[in-house]
C-alpha positions, 0 to 999 in steps of 0.5 A: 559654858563659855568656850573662849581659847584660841592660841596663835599659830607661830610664824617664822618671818617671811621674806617680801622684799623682793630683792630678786624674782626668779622665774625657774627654767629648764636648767638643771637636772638631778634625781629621776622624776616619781613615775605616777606624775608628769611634773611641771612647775614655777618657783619663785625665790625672793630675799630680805638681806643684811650684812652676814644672812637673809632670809628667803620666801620660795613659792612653788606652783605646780603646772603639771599632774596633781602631786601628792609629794615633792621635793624641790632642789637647786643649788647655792651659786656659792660655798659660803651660804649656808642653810640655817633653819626652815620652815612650811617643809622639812629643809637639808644642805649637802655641800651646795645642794639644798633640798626642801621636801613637803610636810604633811599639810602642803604635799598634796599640790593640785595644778595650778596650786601653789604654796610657800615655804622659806629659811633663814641663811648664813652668807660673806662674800656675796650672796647671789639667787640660785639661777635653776629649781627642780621638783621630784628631780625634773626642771622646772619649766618643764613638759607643758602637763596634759589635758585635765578633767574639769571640776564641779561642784553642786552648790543647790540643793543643799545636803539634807534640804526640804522642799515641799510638794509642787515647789521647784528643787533649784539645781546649781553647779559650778564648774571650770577647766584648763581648757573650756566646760562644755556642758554640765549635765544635772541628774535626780535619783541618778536619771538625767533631767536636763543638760546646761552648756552656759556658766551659770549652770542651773535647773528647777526641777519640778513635779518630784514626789514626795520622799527622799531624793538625791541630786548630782553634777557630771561636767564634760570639758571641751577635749576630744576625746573629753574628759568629765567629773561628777559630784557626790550624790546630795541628798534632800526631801520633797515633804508633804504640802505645808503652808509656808511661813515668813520668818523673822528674826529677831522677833523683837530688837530695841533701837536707840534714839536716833539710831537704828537696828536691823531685823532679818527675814527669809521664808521657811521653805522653797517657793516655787516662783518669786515670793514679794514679801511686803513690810508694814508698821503700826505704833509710834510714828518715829520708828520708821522701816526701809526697806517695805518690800522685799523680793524672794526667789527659789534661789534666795528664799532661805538666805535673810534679807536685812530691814532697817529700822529707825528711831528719830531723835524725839523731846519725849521721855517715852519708849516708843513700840511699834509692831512691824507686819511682815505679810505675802500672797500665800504664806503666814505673816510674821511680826517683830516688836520694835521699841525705842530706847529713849535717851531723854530722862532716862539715866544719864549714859555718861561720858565717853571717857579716853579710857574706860579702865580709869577711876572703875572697878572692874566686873567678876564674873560670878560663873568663873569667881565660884569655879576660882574660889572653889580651888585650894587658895582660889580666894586670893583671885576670885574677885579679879574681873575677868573677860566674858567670852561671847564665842557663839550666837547660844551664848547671847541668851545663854544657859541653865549652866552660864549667864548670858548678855543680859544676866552679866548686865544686869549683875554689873548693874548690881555690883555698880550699885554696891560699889559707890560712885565708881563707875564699873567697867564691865569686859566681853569678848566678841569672837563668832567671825565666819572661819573664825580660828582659820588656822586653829583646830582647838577653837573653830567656830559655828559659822562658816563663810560657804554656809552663809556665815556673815549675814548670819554673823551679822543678824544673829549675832552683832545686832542682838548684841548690839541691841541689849548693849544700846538698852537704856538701863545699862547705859552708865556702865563702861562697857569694853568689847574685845573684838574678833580674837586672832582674826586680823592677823590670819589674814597676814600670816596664815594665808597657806591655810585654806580657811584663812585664804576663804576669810580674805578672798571673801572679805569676811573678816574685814567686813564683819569687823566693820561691821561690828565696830559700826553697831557697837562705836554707835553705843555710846557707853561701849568701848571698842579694842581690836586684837592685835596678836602678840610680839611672837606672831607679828613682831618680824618686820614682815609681818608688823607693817602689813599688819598695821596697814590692814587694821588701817585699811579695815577701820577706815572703812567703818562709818566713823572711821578711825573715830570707831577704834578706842584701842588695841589688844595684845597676847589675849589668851596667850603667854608671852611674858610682859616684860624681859627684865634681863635683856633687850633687844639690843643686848649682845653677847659675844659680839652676837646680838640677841636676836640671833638667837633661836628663841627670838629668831630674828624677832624685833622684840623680846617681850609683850610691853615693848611690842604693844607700845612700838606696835601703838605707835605705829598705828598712829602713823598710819592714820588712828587717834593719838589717844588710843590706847593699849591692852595687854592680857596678863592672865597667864604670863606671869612665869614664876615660881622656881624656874624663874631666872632671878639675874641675866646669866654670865654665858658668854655662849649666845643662846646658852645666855638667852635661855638662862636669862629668859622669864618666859620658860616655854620649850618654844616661844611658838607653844600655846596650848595649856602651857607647863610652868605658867603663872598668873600674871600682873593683876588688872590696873589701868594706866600702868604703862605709857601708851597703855589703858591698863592690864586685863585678865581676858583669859579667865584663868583655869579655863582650858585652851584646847583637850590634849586628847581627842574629846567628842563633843558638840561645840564643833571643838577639835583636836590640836596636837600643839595640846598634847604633851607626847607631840614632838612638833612642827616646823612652826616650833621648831619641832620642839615638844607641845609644852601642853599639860595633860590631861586637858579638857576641850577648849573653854572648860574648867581645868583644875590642874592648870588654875592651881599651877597658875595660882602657885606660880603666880608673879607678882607672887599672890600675898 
């Protein structure tokens, strides 16, 4: 079964303008400081002002003990501000005394750890910063905190690796401290079997017998008297003598005409010195390989190693094959099957047209039509076309119980021929990043960016993808890649997750969508959207921009450049409704404008179609085509059915006249997960808005965003209380209940309860 949820976690707007920046001194007192911790801290307060409120970001840095807990004080130099509303902590005013106390998430504060938080506020007169913070009641700018142990961590071996007999364990740690490492000592089974005073800290222990073993890493810091950690104990093997193997991976890969395809080679066990793999090919003389050789070691052997490989431009109507020889001293060779994919004869690929949608009919999916049409007036939807979720490297072959690439192909081809000269567009969703969900429980993925998550992401998953796509026989279809759900956009606003913080640091998520627009923009009959979150995640002025500015930052790196983007996605897989027929943005009440309102809480936009066309434009400033195009997913923000308003209401009480006039009819616009009351909604057109290339269904309808309980199971899915509908919530939604249906099963599976809600309120209303 394809898994293909991901709700976005909401985000109230952060504050960036950085109006003024105070660095907390020892200036004020208050409650008695918690006995277990000597406290030291920063706080940086900066704000985003307009006439009457502002907001204000607040970033708390711990330069003492680990906190467990903390409260942060300080007071509003005046009586006229006024605290509105919170969030990242649980926020409270007493005259003009403000506190912020922790959440579960962010209590625990390391040294040197920081996180933020913020709040919106009220103010007349003049609205000065707060000259002096304090957390657990201490000034910050306190008592410089004593001396710390170090950290260490052991990075090799592996828990549960294997190694053969007589080849070397390599042993790697890395450590740091507040002052300086003064050594990191290496032990076997608990016995010291070397000491390393110099970064990096490494050992090869030889001559271990076989059986199971265990590794660990004690650092000792430079104090007197010093102060030392120590890893967990790892476990690994030393197995009997084997005759070591290369190992390929794919072990056949099509490369296109004039392009190129990359193929992965690692070895199979640990060597016990540099292994040089050499490379050599036999066949058609214009398929070529770079590099020949390749150069193992005992750290890098089990970590793949990318050759290319190329097929010249030819006159020739011929799929030319070739075998590629990989072969070392002591190790059984692996070979791959390279064939070309012709363009020369074969059916004609079509032309790249501005926008895929126009003049095709759309794939259905014969996996989500069966489980659609068995549902009681499931018939009315069934041969809607859908999105086929790619969300691991399984899904590309895939099962006995879901197609995979090739069978959705190959039955596009099918339908191609039975619906006359239309072309077909036919839709998948790549979604395998490393971290991928960093901020999500509900729909993590397999590969982890610590576990040499992009290289796999790169040769296990992009190149078999883009391989079958580039294939010949598919090449008049249009096909439509909707790349990396929420990813992108993490990267902005989620950065307090510490996943999230990985993806950027690491550069995984820019450089895996770079990577996936490189492969696939080179197929000439592939259509390339990247997502762009929804008007309830990006649609505050601090996170549109920057958001704008990294999808630009990112796609101008690729080959091509802008030329590798048709377009932009919005709302996949969420619900935020299309349009808000009953208010704009501009609306007042009461001398009030609509975005004071708690439901759109200072948001630029009220619905999806305004965001998508304000957003595309943007874009276009900033360097993408003036032809690209927008999606919006319409599968579930119809918001029908009885509930519906069907005029704006006559209130002249701000948020009594937002929440009557509203369609979208969540509890919070924050809530995500397997939403109460949601309908279909529009069915997919294209072209059906200026700016937009059309309305898609991505989200197949009836498939669950996440269970709302606990459910064990073995696609790494986890539990997400924004699912359960007991949940009470969080500051990200105003502590508002889930909204979630129950009952649930795990994100991507068959839900029957919520594709009959669905169909029943369904606007446009189903005939």
């Amino acid at each position: 079964m394809r898994v293909n949820s991901r709700r976005h976690a909401w985000r109230n707007r952060a504050a960036t303008t950085a109006a003024l920046l105070v660095a907390a001194a020892g200036l004020a007192t208050g409650q008695a400081a918690t006995a277990h911790a000597a406290v030291a801290c920063d706080v940086a307060y900066t704000t985003n002002d307009w006439q009457g409120g502002f907001t204000a970001s607040v970033t708390v840095k711990n330069l003492g003990d680990p906190l467990t807990g903390w409260t942060l004080g300080f007071n509003f130099p005046t009586t006229t501000q006024q605290l509105t509303q919170g969030w990242s902590a649980t926020w409270a005013q007493s005259g003009q005394a403000v506190t912020a106390k922790n959440l579960d998430w962010n209590g625990n504060l390391a040294t040197g750890a920081s996180t933020s938080i913020g709040f919106n506020g009220n103010w007349s007169g003049t609205n000065p910063k707060p000259t002096s913070f304090t957390i657990n009641g201490v000034a910050c700018g306190g008592t410089t905190p004593g001396n710390q142990p170090p950290t260490v961590s052991l990075t090799s071996p592996a828990s549960g690796a294997s190694y053969q007999t007589g080849a070397a364990v390599p042993l790697t740690a890395t450590a740091s401290d507040d002052g300086a490492v003064s050594k990191v000592e290496f032990y076997v089974d608990g016995t010291l079997v070397n000491t390393d005073t110099t970064a990096p800290y490494s050992y090869s222990a030889t001559g271990l017998a076989a059986g199971s073993h265990t590794a660990k890493a004690k650092a000792y810091d430079n104090a007197s008297p010093a102060l030392s950690t120590e890893t967990a104990a790892v476990p690994f093997t030393v197995a009997g003598t084997s005759t070591p193997s290369i190992v390929a991976s794919p072990t056949s890969v099509s490369v296109p005409e004039g392009g190129s395809a990359t193929v992965g080679f690692k070895l199979s066990q640990a060597p016990s010195g540099n292994v040089t793999v050499n490379l050599s090919k036999t066949g058609d003389s214009d398929i070529t390989i770079s590099p020949s050789t390749l150069s193992f070691t005992t750290a890098n052997w089990n970590t793949a190693q990318n050759v290319t490989v190329s097929a010249a431009q030819d006159a020739d109507q011929t799929n030319g094959t070739a075998t590629i020889t990989a072969a070392a001293s002591g190790h059984t060779g692996a070979t791959v099957t390279a064939t070309e994919a012709d363009d020369d004869g074969n059916p004609p690929t079509g032309e790249h047209v501005d926008n895929p949608y126009t003049d095709a009919t759309g794939y259905v999916n014969p996996d989500w039509s069966a489980k659609a049409a068995a549902e009681p007036g499931g018939n009315a939807v069934a041969k809607i076309s859908t999105g086929v979720w790619l969300d691991r490297i399984a899904a590309i072959a895939g099962s006995s119980s879901a197609m995979g690439l090739r069978a959705h192909l190959e039955e596009a081809l099918r339908q191609d021929a039975a619906n006359g000269s239309k072309p077909l567009t036919i839709q998948f969703v790549i979604y395998n990043l490393p971290n991928r969900d960093c901020s999500a429980l509900a729909s993590n993925g397999e590969l982890l960016i610590s576990q040499n998550g992009l290289n796999r992401y790169k040769t296990e998953y992009i190149d078999p993808i883009a391989a079958i796509m580039a294939e010949p026989r598919y090449a008049a279809l249009r096909i439509v890649s909707i790349i990396e759900i929420d990813s992108l956009p993490n990267l902005i606003t989620n950065l307090n997750v510490a996943k999230c913080q990985e993806a950027k640091d690491s550069g995984a998520y820019v450089n895996g969508v770079r990577y996936a627009l490189d492969k696939l923009h080179a197929i000439n009959n592939v259509y390339t959207y990247i997502d762009a979150g929804h008007h309830g995640w990006l649609g505050w002025d601090t996170n549109f921009g920057p958001s704008a500015d990294l999808f630009a930052s990112t796609v101008s790196g690729t080959v091509k450049g802008f030329d590798s983007v048709d377009g932009f996605i919005t709302n996949t897989a969420n619900y935020s409704a299309l349009k808000e027929p009953h208010f704009t943005i501009n609306t007042q009440v009461n001398g009030q404008t609509v975005r004071q309102s708690s439901w759109i809480d200072w948001n630029f936009y009220v619905d999806e179609l305004s965001f998508a066309q304000a957003f595309r434009n943007t874009l276009i400033q900033k360097g993408f085509k003036s032809n690209i195009g927008m999606l919006i997913d319409t599968s579930r923000n119809g918001w029908g059915g009885s509930a519906r308003p069907g005029a704006a209401s006559t209130s002249t009480v701000l948020n009594t006249f937002v929440n009557e006039s509203r369609v979208d009819r969540r509890i919070h616009a924050g809530n995500w997960c397997n939403q109460s009351g949601a309908g279909l909604g529009e069915r997919p057109q294209a072209s059906p808005a200026a700016g937009l290339d059309a309305y898609v269904w991505i989200k197949p309808p009836g498939e669950s965003d996440g269970s709302s309980k606990e459910i064990p199971n073995n696609e790494g899915k986890g539990f997400d209380r924004m699912c359960d509908p007991t949940y009470t919530g969080n500051e990200r939604n105003g502590n508002n209940m889930s909204g979630a249906l129950a009952d649930a099963p795990i994100s991507g599976q068959w839900f029957s309860a919520q594709f009959r809600q669905l169909l029943q309120n369904a606007y446009p209303a189903l005939p």
